[in-house]
C-alpha positions in Angstrom: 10.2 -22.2 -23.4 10.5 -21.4 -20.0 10.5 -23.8 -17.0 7.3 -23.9 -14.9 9.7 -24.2 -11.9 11.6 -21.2 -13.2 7.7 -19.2 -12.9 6.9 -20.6 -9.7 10.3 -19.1 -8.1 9.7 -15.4 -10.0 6.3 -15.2 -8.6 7.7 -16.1 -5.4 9.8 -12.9 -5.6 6.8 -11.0 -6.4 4.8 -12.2 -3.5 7.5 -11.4 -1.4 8.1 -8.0 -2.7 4.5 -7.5 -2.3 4.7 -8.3 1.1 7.3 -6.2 2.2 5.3 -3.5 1.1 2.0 -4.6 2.9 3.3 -6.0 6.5 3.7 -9.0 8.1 -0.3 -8.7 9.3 -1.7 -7.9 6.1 -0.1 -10.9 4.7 -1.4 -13.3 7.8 -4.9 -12.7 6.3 -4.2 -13.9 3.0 -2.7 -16.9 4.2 -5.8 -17.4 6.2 -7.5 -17.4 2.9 -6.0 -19.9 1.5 -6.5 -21.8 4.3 -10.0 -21.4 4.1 -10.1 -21.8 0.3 -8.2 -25.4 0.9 -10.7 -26.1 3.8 -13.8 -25.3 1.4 -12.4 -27.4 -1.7 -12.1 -29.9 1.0 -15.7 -30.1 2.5 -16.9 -29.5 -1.3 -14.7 -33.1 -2.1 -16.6 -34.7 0.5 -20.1 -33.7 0.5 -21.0 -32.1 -2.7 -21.2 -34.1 -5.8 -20.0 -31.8 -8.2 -16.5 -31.9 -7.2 -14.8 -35.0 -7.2 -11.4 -35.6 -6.4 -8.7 -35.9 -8.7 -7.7 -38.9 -8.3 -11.3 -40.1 -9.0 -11.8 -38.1 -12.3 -8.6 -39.5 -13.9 -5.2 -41.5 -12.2 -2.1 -41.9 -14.5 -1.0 -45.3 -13.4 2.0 -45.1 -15.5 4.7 -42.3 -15.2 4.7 -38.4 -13.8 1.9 -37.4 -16.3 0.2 -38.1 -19.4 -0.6 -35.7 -22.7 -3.6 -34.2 -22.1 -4.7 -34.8 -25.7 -4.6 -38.3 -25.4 -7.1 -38.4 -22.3 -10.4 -39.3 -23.7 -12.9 -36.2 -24.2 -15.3 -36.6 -21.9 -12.6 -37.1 -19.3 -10.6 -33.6 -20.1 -13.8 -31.4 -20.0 -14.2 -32.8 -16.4 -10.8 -32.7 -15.1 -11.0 -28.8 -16.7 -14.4 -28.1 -14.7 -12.2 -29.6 -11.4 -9.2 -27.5 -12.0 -11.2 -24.2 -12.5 -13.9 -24.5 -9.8 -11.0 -25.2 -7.4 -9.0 -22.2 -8.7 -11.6 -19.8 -8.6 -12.7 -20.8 -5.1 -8.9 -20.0 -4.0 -8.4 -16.8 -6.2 -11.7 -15.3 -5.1 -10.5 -15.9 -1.5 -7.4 -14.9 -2.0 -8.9 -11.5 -3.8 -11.1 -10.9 -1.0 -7.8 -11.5 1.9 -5.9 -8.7 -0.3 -9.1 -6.5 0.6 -7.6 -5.7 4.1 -9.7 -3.2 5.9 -9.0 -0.1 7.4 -9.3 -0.6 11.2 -6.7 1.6 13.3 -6.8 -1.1 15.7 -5.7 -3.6 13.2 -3.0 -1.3 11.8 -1.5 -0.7 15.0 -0.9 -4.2 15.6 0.1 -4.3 12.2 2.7 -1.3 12.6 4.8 -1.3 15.6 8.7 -1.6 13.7 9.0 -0.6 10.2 12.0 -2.7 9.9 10.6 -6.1 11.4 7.2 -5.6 9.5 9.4 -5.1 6.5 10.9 -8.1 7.1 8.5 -10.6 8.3 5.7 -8.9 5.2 9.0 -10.2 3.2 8.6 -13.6 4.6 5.0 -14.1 5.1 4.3 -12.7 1.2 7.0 -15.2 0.0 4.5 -17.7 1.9 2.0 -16.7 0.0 3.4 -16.7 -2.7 4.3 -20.6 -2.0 0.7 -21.1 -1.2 -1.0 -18.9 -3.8 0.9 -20.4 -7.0 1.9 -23.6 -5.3 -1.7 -24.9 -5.1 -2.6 -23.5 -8.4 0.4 -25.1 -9.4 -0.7 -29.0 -7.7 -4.0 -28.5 -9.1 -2.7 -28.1 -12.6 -1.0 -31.4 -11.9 -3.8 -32.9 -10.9 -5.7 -31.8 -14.2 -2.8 -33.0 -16.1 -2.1 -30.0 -17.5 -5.4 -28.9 -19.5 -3.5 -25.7 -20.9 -1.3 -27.9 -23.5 0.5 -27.0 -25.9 1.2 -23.6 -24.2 1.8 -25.2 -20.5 3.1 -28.8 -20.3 4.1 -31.2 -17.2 7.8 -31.2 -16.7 9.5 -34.1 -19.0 11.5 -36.8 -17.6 14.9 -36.0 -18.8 15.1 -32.2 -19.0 17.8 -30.3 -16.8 15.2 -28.8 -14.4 12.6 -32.2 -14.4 13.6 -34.1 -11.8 13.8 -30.9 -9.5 10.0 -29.6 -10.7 8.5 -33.1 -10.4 10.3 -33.2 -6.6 8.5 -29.9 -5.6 5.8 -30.7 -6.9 5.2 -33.2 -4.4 5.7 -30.3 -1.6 2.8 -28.1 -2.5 0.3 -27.5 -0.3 -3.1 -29.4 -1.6 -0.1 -32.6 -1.3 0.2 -31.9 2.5 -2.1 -29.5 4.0 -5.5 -30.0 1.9 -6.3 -33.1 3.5 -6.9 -34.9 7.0 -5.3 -33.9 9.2 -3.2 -31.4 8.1 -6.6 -29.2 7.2 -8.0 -29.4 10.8 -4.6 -28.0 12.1 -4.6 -25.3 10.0 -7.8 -24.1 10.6 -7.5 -24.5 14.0 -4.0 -22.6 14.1 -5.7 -19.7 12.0 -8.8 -19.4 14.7 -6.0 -19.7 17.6 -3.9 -17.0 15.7 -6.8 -14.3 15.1 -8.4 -14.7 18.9 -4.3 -14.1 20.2 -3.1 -11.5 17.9 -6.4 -9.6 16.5 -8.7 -9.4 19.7 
């Protein structure tokens, strides 16, 4: 079986191969959509009643997690409906950021050193990378792992535990999904595109 942690990092690699080959402004727009995907799942938390936070669906008081079989029924079907509405909302988004346009403008910007946009595309995909399968990642947390047997929370006790269950409190739902961290970002992204892109 292979460590969660150990997944996380290799898709890392891929992002940031991924973005070496797209450029550093490419990349910007997908991290604008998951800025926007995080800023929608957070408006959707507070004003639409069909997603509820997780921590109002189902808290483990006791310990990192809980086995997801022993979570009453009608309790895993909703924490499933949470996980996957909030997935699809970011991988739709982050599908439709990937869809760069073709504007000459915007590929001039994107184009003046081959070597720094190698180099920055590196950084900004592994970014997205951090982002992309970082949140998908928290929100699996949060759902206490509704993919069990074949995905299960890190166990208290194994070599790479304590190091998955410390990251996990780093991904980005943790620290940018709420107030205020959500209003900065935003903002940042708006400030960004009207500087750079205009």
């Amino acid at each position: 079986m292979i460590s969660l942690m150990v997944v996380f990092y290799i898709f890392l690699v891929l992002f940031g191969i991924i973005g070496g080959l797209r450029g550093w402004a490419k990349e910007m727009l997908v991290i604008f959509s998951v800025v926007l995907a995080l800023f929608i799942i957070f408006l959707l938390e507070k004003f639409a009643p069909f997603i509820s936070p997780f921590q109002e669906v189902y808290t483990v008081t006791e310990g990192f997690s809980v086995a997801f079989n022993l979570i009453p029924e009608a309790i895993q079907s909703s924490l499933k409906t949470q996980f996957w509405v909030r997935s699809l909302i970011l991988v739709v988004l982050v599908f439709f950021g990937y869809q760069t346009p073709g504007i000459s403008r915007f590929a001039a910007v994107a184009r003046r050193e081959k070597v720094q946009d190698l180099i920055l595309g590196v950084i900004f995909g592994l970014i997205n990378g951090y982002l992309v399968i970082g949140t998908i990642w928290s929100f699996m947390n949060s759902a206490q792992y509704p993919f069990e047997p074949y995905i299960v929370a890190p166990q208290v006790g194994q070599p790479l535990a304590e190091t998955a269950i410390s990251l996990i409190a780093k991904l980005p739902p943790l620290w940018l999904g709420g107030e205020p961290g959500i209003y900065v970002a935003v903002g940042l992204a708006f400030l960004f595109v009207l500087v750079v892109f205009i």
